[in-house]
C-alpha positions in Angstrom: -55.1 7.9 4.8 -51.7 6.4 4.0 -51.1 4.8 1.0 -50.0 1.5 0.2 -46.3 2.4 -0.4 -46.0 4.8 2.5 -47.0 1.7 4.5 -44.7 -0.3 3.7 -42.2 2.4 3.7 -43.1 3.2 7.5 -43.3 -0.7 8.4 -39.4 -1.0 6.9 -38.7 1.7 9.1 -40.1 0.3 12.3 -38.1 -2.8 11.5 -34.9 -1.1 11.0 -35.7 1.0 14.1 -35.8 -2.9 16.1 -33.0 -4.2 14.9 -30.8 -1.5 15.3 -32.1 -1.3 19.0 -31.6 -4.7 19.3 -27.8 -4.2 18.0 -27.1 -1.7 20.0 -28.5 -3.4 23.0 -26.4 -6.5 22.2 -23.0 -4.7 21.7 -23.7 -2.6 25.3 -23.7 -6.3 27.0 -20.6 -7.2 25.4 -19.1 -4.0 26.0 -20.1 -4.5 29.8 -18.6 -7.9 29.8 -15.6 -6.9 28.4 -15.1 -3.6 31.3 -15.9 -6.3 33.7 -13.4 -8.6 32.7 -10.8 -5.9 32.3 -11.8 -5.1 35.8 -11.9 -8.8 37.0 -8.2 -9.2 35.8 -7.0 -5.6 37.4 -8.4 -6.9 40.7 -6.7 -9.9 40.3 -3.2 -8.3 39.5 -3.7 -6.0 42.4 -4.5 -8.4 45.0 -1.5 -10.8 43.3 0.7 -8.0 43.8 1.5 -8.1 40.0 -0.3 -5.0 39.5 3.0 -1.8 39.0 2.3 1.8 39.8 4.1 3.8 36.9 4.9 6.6 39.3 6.6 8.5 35.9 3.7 8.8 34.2 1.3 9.6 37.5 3.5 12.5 38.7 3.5 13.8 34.9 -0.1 13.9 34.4 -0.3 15.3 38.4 1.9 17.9 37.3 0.0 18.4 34.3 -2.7 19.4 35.9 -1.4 21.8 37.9 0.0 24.1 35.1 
C-alpha cells in the first residue's frame, strides 16, 4: 500500500516527468526550425551565387585527413 506522502511524492514526479518532456519536445521544434532556416538561407546563397568556397580551409581539413 503506498502511503500518503509517497503519493504525492510519485505524483510530483510524474508531473516533473511531463513537463520536462514537454520542454524538451518544445526546444527540439525550435531547434529544427532554426537548422531549417540556416538551411533555407544556405540554399539561397548558393543558388544567388553569394555562397564562397573557402578552398584554404577545405584542402587543410582534406589534408588532415589524410595524415
Amino acid at each position: 500500500m503506498i502511503s500518503q506522502a509517497n503519493s504525492s511524492t510519485v505524483g510530483a514526479a510524474y508531473l516533473n516527468n511531463r513537463v520536462d518532456n514537454k520542454t524538451t519536445k518544445e526546444s527540439t521544434i525550435v531547434s529544427k526550425e532554426t537548422n531549417n532556416s540556416k538551411i533555407d538561407k544556405l540554399k539561397e546563397s548558393i543558388d544567388s551565387g553569394e555562397y564562397k568556397v573557402n578552398i584554404q580551409s577545405i584542402s587543410e581539413k582534406m589534408a588532415d585527413s589524410l595524415l
